[in-house]
C-alpha positions, 0 to 999 in steps of 0.5 A: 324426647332424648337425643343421642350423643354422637360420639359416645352413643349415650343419650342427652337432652341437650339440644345444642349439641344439634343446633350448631352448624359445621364448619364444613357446612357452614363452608359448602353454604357460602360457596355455593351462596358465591356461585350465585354471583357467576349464575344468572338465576333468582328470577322468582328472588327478583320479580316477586320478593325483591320488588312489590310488583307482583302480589301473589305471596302474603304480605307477612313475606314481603316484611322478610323478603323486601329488606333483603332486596334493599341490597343491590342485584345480585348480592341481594340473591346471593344473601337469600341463597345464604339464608336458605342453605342456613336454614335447611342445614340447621332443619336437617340436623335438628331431624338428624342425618347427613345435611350434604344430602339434602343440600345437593340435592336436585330440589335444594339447588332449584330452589336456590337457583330460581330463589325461592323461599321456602326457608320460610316454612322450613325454620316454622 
């Protein structure tokens, strides 16, 4: 599949070009991921990724997820929030379009307040 360089329109098969995120982006995913700091959230990070008491996700999961929670309350959070906007940045520019659009999102920011992980799935 040939891509399409953005500023002069020709087509390339370099696949880099796609996969470097901005800094803008890169920016906006590190101030949002420091808001979490300030909010009180990531209740699905903590009580089922974080710690072993609730099994209800694969175990695979939990090999990802538990290391993260070795990290102390909330800097843990703010890590997985991190790590999501990551990944969603980099899966949107890999379908190529405008990434503030599905960071700001009304799912996008559910999803990083209640701190779930469906970077997981998105990175494939």
């Amino acid at each position: 599949m040939a891509l399409f360089h953005r500023t002069t329109g020709e087509k390339s098969t370099n696949r880099l070009e796609k996969s470097v995120i901005s800094p803008i982006a890169l920016g906006s995913a590190t101030g949002i991921s420091v808001a979490c700091f300030f909010l009180m959230g990531g209740y699905d990070a903590y009580e089922v990724f974080f710690t072993n008491e609730i099994q209800t996700v694969p175990a695979w999961v939990h090999l990802i997820t538990v290391p993260i929670g070795r990290v102390p309350w909330p800097t843990s959070w703010v890590l997985l929030s991190f790590i999501t906007l990551l990944s969603a940045i980099w899966a949107k520019n890999q379908l190529s379009g405008r990434w503030w659009l599905m960071v700001f999102s009304v799912p996008m920011l559910w999803e990083l307040w209640s701190g779930q992980i469906e970077w997981l799935p998105v990175l494939g």
